[in-house]
N, C-alpha and C positions, 0 to 999 in steps of 0.2 A: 524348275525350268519350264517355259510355256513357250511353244512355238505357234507364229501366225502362218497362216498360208495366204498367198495371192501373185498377184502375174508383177512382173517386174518391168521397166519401162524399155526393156528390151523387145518385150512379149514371151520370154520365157517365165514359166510359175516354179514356184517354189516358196518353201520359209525363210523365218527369220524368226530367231529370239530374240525378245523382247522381258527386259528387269527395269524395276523402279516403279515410282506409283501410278496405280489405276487413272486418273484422271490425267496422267501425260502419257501413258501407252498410245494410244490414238495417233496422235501427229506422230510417234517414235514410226508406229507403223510406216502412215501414208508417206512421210519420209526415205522410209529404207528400199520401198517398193516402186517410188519415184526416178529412184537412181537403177540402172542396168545390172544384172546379176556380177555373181561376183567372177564368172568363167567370163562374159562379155567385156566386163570391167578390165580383166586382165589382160584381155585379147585388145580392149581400143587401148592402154597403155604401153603396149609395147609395136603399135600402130602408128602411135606421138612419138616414139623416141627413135623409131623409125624413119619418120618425117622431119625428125630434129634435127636427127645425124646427117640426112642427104642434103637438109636447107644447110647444116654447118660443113658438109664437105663443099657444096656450090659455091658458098662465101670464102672457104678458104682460097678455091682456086679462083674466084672476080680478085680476091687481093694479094695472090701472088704470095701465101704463106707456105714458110716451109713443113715439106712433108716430117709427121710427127712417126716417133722410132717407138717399139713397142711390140706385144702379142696382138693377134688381129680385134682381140676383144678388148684390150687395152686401148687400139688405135680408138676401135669404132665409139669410147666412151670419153677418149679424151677428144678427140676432134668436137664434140657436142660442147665439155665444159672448156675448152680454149672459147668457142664464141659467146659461149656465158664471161667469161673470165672479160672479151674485149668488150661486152658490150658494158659489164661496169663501171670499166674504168673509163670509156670513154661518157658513160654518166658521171662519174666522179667527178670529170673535168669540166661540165656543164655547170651553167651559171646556178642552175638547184638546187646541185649537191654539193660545189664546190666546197663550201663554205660548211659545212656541216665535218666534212671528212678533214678540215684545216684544224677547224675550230677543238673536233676530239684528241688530235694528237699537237695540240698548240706550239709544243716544247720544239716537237722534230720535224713540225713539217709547217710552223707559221708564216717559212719566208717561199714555200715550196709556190711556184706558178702553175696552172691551168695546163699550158704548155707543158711544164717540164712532168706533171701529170701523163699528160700522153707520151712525152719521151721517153720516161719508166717504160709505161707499157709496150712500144714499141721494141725497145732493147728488151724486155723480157719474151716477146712472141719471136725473136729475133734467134736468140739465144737459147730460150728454152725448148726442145724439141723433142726431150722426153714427154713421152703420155706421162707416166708418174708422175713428174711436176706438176700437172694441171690435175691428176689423179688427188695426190697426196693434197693439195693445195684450195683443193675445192669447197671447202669450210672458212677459209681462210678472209678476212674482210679486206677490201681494197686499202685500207689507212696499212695493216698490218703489214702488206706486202711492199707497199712504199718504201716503210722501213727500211727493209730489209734489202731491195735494192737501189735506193734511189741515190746511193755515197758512186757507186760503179755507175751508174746509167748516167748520171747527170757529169763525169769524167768529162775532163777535155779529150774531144776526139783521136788528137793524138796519142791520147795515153790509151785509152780505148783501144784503140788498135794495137800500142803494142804491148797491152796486155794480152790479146788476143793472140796476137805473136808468141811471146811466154810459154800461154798454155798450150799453144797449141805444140810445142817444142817439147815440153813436159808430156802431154798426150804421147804422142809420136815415139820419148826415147823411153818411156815407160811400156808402150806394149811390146809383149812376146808371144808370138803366132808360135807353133807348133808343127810340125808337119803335117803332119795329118789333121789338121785343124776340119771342128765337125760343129763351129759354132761363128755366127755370123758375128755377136758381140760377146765382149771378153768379160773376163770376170772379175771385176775392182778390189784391188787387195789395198788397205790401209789402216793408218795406226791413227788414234786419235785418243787421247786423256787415258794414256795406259792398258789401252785395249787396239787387239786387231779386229777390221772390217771385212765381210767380205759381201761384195755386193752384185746379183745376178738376180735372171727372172727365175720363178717357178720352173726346178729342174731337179727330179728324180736323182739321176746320180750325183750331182751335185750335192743336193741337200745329204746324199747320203756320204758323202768324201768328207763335209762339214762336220757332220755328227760323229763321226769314225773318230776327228782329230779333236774333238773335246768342246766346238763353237756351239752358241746357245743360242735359239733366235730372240732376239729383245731388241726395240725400238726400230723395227719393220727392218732389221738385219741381223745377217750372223756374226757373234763376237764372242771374241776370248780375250779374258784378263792375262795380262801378261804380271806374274807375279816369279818369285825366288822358284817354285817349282814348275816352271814353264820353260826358265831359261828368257833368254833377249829375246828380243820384239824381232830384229833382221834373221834371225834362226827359225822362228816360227813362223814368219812370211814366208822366207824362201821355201820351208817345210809344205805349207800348202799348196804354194806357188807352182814345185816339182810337181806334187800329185796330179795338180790338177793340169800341169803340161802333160804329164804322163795317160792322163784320163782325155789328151785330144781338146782340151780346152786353153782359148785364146787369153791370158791374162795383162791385167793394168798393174804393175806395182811401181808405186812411185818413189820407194828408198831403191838409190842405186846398188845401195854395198847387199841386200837382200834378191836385187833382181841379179848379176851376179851369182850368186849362193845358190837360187833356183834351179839357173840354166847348166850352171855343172854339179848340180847335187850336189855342192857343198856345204853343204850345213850340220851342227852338232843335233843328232835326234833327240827330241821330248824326252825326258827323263821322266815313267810313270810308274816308279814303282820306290816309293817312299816309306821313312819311319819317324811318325809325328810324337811328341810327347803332350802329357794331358795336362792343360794347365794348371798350376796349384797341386801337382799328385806327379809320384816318380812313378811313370806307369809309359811301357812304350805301346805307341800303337803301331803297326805293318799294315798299311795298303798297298793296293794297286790296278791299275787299271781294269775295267771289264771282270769277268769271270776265269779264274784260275784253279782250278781245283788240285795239280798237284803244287803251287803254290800256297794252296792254304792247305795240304796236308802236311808239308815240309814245315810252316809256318804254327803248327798249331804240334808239331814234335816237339817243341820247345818246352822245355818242365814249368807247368804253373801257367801255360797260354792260356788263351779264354775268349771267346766271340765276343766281342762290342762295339759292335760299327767298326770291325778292323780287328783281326788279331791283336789281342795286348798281352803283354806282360811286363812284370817289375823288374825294374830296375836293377835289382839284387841280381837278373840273370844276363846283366851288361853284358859278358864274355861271353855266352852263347849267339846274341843278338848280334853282337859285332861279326863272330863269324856265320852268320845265317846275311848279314847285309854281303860281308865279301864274295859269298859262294855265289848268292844270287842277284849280283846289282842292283843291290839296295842303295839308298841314299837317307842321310840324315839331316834333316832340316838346319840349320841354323841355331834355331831356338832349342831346337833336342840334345843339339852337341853342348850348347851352353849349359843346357838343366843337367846333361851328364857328368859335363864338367865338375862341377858344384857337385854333386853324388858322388863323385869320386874320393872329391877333396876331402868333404868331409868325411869319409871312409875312413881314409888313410889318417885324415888327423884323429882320430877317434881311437886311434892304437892304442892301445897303452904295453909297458913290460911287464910282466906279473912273474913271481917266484913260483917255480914251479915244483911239487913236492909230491912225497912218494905218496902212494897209495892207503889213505887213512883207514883203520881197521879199530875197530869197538876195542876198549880196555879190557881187560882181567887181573884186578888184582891179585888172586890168590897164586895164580898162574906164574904172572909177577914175582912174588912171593918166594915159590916152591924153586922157580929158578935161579932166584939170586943165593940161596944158601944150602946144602945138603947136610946141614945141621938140624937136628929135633926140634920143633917148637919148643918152647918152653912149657908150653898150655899142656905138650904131649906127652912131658915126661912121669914116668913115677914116682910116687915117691918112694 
């Protein structure tokens, strides 16, 4: 490692490292030393994004946009990419680009006008009023997002509207305030491709209400797979639902028969305490939620139990497991009741009758012999 020293175009001195060959070091130099240090460098960057934000708050309010919903640090980053956002597409619509952004997506957007170009955009600054939107969206190319709105924006107005009507009816009969409500926006509960959603900003209790009830963060939300040991998709809504009314938080759920369920605590609770079987092997496994220790001392009472990711044991000790499920609200999978089924059967058919007989004892002839007659041998007599 070889470091150069010299003043920076700032007038502050210091180094810089320099790799690769002798006869291009030189210019790597006068280069690195040309540009402002790297404390200066970061100080006039966040000077321009400074500058960015108040040119893009000024433009918002000359064009009468609406105010964008968000953390304050959210706002200040999306109001910046909202005016990046309009200023492309209103290049997209110019006679430059127009044709370039037609021409890549041919198929869906050949018959798409210039105009209807800026009507997208206009219904999406319209509409979209989350910072995340333009957050999330900020990589995104102007053809892509056409896409994906331009079947609703390009709508006949009438319809437009009364879709807006719809949701906005949907909105309204889906939230549930709280009383003591300690949160300005609610928190999105929905189901989507066999999983529940749950969607809120960055929040400490929250995240930790999530984690408690089993939800994983993946694809920038919280979700849980709703499978056979979860129970229904409306039981585990309302399940979070209550909590987190109970936790003073404002929620969105848009199945009725779950929103319901929430607000009188009526719902069947998580069943977390399971007995799986091992695929291809008559072997039970016992889990359950969290840490248990007299759970798994009870659990490993069992004659022949044994640690393996779960309490297991064979199958041969069915009738203890069965009453170790009843004592402690166990539950058996599906598939476990099935494998036991078949273990049984075959059991039972496997019987057979057998003649059962006395107690076998080693021969003695002589023994024999001397008992069947109290006559003299012959061998024994005189002659």
């Amino acid at each position: 490692m070889v470091w150069y020293y010299g003043e920076f175009s700032c007038g502050h001195e210091g180094r810089v490292n320099i790799i690769g060959p002798q006869k291009d070091r030189q210019w790597k130099i006068d280069n690195k030393f040309s540009n402002p240090c790297e404390e200066c460098w970061l100080k006039r960057r966040e000077e321009d994004r400074e500058d960015e934000r108040k040119q893009a708050e000024l433009s918002a309010k000359e064009m009468e946009l609406p105010n964008l919903t968000g953390s304050e640090k959210q706002i200040d980053w999306a109001i910046t990419l909202r005016n990046d956002f309009i200023s492309k597409f209103t290049s997209a619509a110019s006679d430059k680009e127009y044709m370039q952004y037609a021409i890549r997506f041919e198929r869906e957007l050949k018959d798409i006008t210039k105009e209807e170009v800026l009507k997208v955009r206009d219904y999406i600054i319209e509409n979209e009023t989350s910072s995340k939107f333009y957050i999330d969206n900020r990589s995104h190319n102007v053809d892509e997002i056409i896409l994906k709105f331009k079947d609703i924006a390009l709508k006949d107005e009438r319809e437009v509207v009364e879709d807006r009507r719809i949701e906005k009816e949907i909105e309204e009969e889906s939230l549930v305030v709280p009383e003591n409500n300690k949160y300005n926006d609610a928190v999105e509960i929905k189901e989507e491709n066999n999983e529940i959603i749950a969607l809120f900003e960055k929040n400490d209790i929250f995240i930790e209400i999530v984690k408690e009830l089993g939800y994983k963060w993946r694809n920038r939300a919280w979700r849980k797979e709703i499978s056979e040991q979860t129970g229904n998709s409306a039981d585990r809504i309302a399940e979070l639902g209550s909590v987190l009314l109970n936790a003073d938080f404002p929620v969105k759920i848009y199945n009725p028969i779950a929103k319901e369920k929430a607000i009188n605590a009526d719902f069947e609770m998580e069943q977390t305490r399971w007995i799986y079987s091992r695929v291809g092997k008559e072997i039970f496994v016992i889990k359950w939620l969290g840490k248990d220790d007299k759970l798994y001392s009870l659990a490993r009472s069992i004659k022949g139990s044994r640690w393996d990711n779960g309490v297991t044991v064979s199958f041969g000790k069915y009738e203890e497991v069965e009453e170790f499920a009843r004592l402690y609200d166990f539950k058996f999978t599906k598939a476990t009741l099935k494998s036991l089924e078949e273990f049984k059967k075959t059991l039972k058919e496997s019987k057979v009758e057998f003649k059962k007989v006395d107690k076998l004892e080693q021969g003695d002839g002589l023994k024999d012999i001397l008992d069947s007659s109290k006559e003299i041998l012959e061998d024994l007599i005189d002659d």
